[in-house]
Backbone and ligand atoms as CSV (ligand in chain L), in Angstrom:
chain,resi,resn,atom,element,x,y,z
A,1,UNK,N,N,132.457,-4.270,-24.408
A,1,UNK,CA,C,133.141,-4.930,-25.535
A,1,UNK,C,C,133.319,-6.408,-25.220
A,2,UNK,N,N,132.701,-7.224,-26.060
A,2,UNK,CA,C,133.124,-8.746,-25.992
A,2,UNK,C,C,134.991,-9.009,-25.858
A,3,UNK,N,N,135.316,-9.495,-24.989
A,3,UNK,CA,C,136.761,-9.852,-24.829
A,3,UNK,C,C,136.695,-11.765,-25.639
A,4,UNK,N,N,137.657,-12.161,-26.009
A,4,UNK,CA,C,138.103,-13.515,-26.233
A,4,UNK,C,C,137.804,-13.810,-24.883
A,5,UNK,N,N,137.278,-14.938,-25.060
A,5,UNK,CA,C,137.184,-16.227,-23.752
A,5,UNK,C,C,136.706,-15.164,-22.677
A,6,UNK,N,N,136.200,-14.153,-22.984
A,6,UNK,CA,C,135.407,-13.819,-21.667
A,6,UNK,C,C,134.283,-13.837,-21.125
A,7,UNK,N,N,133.809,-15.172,-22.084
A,7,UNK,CA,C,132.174,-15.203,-21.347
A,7,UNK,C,C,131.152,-14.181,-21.465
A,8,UNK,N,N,131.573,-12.894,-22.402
A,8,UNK,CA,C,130.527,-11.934,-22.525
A,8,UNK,C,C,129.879,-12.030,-23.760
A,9,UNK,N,N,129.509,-13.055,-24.609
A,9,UNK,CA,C,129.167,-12.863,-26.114
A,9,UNK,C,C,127.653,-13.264,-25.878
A,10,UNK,N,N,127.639,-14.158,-25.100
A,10,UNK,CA,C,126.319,-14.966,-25.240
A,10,UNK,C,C,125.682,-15.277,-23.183
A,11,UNK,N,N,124.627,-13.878,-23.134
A,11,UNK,CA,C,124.494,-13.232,-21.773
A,11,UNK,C,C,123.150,-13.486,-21.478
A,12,UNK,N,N,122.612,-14.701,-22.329
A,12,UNK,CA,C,121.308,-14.816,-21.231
A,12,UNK,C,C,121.327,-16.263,-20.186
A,13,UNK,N,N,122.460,-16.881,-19.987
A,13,UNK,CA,C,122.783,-18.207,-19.157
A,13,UNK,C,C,122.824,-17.520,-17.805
A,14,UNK,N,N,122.397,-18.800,-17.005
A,14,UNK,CA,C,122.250,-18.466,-15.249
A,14,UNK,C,C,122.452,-20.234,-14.727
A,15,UNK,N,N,123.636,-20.527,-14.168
A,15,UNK,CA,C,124.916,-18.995,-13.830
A,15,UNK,C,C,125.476,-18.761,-15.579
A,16,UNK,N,N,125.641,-17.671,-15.121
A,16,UNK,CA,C,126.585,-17.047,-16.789
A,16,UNK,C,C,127.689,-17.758,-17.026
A,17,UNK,N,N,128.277,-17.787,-18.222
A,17,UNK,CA,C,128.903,-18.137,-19.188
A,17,UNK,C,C,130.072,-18.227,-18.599
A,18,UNK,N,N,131.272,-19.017,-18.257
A,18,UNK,CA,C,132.754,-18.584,-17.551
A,18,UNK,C,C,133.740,-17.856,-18.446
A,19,UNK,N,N,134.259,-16.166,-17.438
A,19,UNK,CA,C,135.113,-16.229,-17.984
A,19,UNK,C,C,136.691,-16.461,-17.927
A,20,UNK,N,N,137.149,-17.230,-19.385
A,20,UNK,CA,C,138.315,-17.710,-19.199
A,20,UNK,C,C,139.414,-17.236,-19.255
A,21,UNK,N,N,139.726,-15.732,-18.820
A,21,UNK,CA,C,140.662,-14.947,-18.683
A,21,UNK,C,C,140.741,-14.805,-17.560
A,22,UNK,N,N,139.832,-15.252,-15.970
A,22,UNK,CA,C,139.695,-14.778,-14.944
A,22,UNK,C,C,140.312,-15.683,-14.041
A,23,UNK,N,N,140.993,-15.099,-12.811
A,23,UNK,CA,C,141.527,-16.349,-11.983
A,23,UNK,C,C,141.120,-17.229,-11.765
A,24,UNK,N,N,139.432,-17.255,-11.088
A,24,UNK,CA,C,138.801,-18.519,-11.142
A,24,UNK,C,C,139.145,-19.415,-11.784
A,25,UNK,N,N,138.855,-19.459,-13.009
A,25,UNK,CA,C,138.988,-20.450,-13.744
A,25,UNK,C,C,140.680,-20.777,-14.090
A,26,UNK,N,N,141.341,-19.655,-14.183
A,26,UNK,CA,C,142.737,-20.055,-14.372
A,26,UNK,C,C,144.037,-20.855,-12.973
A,27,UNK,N,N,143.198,-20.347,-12.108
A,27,UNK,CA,C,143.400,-20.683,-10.410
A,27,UNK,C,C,143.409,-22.714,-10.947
A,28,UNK,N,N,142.040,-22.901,-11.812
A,28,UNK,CA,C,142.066,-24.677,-11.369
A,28,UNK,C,C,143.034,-25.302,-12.511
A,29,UNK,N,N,143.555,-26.263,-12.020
A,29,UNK,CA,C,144.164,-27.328,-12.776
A,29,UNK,C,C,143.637,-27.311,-14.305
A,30,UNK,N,N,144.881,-27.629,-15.387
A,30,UNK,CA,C,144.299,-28.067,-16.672
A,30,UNK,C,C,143.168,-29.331,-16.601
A,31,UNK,N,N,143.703,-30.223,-15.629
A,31,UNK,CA,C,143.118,-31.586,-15.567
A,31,UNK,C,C,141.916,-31.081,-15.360
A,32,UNK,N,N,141.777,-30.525,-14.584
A,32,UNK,CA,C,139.960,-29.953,-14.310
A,32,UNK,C,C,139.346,-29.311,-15.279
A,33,UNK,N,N,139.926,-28.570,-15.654
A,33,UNK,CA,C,139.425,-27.420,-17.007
A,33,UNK,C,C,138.776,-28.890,-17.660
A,34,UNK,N,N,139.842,-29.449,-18.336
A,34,UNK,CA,C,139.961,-30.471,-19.364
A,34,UNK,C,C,138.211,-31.651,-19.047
A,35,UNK,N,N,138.281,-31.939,-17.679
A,35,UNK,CA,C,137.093,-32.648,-17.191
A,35,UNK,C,C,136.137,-32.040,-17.501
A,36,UNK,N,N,136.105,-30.498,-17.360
A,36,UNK,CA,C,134.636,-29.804,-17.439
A,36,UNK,C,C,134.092,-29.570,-19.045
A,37,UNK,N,N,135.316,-29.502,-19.596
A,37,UNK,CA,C,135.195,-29.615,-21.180
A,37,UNK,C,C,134.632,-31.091,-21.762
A,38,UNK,N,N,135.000,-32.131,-21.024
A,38,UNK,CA,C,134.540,-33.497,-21.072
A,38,UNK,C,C,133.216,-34.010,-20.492
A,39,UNK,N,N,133.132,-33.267,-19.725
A,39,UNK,CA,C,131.380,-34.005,-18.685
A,39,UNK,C,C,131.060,-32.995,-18.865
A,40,UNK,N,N,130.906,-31.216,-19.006
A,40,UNK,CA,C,130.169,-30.727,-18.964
A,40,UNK,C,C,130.418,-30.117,-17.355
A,41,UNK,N,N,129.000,-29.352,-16.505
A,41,UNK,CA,C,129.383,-28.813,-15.608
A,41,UNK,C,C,127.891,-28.980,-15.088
A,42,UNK,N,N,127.195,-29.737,-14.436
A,42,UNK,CA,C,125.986,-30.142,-13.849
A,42,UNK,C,C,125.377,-28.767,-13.850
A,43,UNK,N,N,124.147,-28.601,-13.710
A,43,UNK,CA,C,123.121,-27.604,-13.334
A,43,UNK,C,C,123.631,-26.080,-13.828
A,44,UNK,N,N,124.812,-26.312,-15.103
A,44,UNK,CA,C,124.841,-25.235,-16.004
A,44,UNK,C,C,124.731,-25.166,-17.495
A,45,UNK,N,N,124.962,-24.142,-18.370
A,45,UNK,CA,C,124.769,-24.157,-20.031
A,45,UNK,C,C,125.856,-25.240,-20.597
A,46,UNK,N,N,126.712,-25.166,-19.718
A,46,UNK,CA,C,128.312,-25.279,-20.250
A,46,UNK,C,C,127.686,-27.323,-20.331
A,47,UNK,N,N,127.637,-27.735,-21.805
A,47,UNK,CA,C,127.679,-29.057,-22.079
A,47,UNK,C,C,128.265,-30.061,-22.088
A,48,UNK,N,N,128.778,-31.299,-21.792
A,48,UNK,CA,C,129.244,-32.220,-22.466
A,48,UNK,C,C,129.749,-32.154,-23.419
A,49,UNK,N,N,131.227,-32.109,-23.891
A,49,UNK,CA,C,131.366,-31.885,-25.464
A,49,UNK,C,C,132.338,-33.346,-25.554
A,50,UNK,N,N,132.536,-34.121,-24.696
A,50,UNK,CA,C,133.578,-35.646,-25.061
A,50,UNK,C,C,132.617,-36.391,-26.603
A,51,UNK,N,N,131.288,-36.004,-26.541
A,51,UNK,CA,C,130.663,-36.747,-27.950
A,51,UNK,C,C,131.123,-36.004,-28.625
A,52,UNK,N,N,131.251,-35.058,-28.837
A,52,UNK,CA,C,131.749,-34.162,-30.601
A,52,UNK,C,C,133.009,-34.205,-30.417
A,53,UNK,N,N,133.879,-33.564,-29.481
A,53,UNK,CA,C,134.699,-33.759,-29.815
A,53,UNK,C,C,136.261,-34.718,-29.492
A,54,UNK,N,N,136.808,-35.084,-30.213
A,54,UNK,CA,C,138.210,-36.126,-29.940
A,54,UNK,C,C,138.919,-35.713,-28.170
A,55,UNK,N,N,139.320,-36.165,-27.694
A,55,UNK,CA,C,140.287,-35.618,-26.672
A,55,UNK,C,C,141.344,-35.092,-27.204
A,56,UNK,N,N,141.848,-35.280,-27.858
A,56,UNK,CA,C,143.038,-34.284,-28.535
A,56,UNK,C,C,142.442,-33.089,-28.928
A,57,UNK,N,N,141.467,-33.156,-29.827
A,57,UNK,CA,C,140.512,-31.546,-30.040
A,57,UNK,C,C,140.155,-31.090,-28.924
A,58,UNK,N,N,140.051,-31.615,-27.665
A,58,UNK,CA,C,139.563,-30.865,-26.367
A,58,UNK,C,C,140.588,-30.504,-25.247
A,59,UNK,N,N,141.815,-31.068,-25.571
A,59,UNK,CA,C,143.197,-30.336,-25.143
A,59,UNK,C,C,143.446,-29.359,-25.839
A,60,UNK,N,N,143.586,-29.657,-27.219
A,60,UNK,CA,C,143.515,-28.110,-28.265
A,60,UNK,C,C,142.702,-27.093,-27.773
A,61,UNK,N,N,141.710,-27.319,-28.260
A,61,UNK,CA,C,140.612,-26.181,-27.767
A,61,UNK,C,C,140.857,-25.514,-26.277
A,62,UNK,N,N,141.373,-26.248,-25.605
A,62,UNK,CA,C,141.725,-25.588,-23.730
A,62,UNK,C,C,142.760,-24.990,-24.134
A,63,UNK,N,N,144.149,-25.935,-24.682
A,63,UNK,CA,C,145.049,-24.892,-25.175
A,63,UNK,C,C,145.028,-23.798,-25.614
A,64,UNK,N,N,144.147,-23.261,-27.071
A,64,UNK,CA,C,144.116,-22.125,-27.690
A,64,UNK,C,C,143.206,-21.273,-26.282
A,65,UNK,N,N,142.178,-21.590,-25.744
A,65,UNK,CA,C,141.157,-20.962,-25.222
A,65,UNK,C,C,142.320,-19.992,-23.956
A,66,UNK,N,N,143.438,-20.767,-23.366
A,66,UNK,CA,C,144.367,-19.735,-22.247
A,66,UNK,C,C,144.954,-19.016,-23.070
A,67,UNK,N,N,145.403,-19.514,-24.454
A,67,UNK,CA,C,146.403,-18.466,-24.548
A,67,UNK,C,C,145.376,-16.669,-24.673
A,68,UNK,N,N,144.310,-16.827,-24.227
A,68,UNK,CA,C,144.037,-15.589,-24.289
A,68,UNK,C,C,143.725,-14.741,-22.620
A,69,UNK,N,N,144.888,-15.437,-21.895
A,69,UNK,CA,C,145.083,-14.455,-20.864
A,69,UNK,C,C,146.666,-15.021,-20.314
A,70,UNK,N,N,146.723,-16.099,-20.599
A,70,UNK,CA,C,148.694,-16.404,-20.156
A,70,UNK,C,C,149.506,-16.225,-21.578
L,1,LIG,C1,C,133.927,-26.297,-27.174
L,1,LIG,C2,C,133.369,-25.188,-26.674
L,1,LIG,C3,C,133.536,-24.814,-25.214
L,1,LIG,C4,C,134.633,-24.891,-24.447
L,1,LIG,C5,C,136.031,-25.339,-24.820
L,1,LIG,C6,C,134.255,-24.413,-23.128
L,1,LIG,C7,C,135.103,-24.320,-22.035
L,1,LIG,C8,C,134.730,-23.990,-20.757
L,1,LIG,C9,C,135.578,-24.010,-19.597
L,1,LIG,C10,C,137.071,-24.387,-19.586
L,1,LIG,C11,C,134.820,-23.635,-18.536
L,1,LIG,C12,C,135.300,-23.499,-17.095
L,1,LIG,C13,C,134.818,-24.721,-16.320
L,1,LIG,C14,C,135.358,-24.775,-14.922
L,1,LIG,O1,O,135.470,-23.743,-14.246
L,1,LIG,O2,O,135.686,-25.878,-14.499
L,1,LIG,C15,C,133.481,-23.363,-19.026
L,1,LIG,C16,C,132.414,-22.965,-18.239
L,1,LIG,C17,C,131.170,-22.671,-18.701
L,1,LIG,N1,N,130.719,-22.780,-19.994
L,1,LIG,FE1,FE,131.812,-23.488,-21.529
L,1,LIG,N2,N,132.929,-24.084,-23.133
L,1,LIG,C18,C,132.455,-24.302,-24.391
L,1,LIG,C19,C,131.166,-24.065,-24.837
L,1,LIG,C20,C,130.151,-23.541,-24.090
L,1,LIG,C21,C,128.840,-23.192,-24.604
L,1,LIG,C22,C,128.397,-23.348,-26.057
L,1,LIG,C23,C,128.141,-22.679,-23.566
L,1,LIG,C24,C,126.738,-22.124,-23.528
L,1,LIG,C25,C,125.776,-22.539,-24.308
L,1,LIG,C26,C,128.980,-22.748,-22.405
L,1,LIG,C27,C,128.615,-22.363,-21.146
L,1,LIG,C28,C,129.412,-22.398,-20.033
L,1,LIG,C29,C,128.965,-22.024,-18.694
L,1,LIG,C30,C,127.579,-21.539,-18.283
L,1,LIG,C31,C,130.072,-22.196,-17.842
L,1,LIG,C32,C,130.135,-21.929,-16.338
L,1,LIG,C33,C,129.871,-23.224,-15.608
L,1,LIG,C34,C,129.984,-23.053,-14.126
L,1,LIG,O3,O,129.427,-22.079,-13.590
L,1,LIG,O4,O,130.619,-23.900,-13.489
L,1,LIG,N3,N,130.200,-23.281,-22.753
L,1,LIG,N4,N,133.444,-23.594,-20.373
């Protein structure tokens, strides 16, 4: 079953998709989250999104994206 923010919807990326219910990712800093949402994440799917979207839309978007495990 696809979970929210769990990285299981879209399964053909290498490395796979993060999911954001998992300590890993909840273990790092917002500030970091927030960076990887901004630059992207080198030598993975996960893009650059600071061109589309505002920094306020990309605190939002991190915001809504935890509340689906805190
Ligand atoms: C606005 C939409 C998106 C948001 C808010 C978002 C958010 C995140 C966050 C917070 C992480 C964790 C990064 C870290 O551990 O530092 C992540 C990782 C990742 N995302 Fe996204 N993501 C988005 C769209 C996408 C899309 C469309 C794809 C695939 C086409 C994707 C692929 C990935 C991958 C492969 C990783 C793992 C990177 C790694 O191994 O370090 N993301 N994403």
């Amino acid at each position: 079953m696809v979970r929210k923010g769990g990285g299981d919807g879209a399964t053909q990326f290498d490395p796979s998709v993060a999911d954001l219910t998992s300590s890993d990712v909840l273990a790092k800093p917002d500030s970091r989250l927030l960076k990887s949402i901004h630059e992207g994440r080198p030598n993975t799917a996960m893009d650059a999104w600071k061109s589309k979207l505002s920094d306020e839309a990309i605190r939002d978007v991190l915001a809504y994206a935890l509340t689906f495990s805190r």
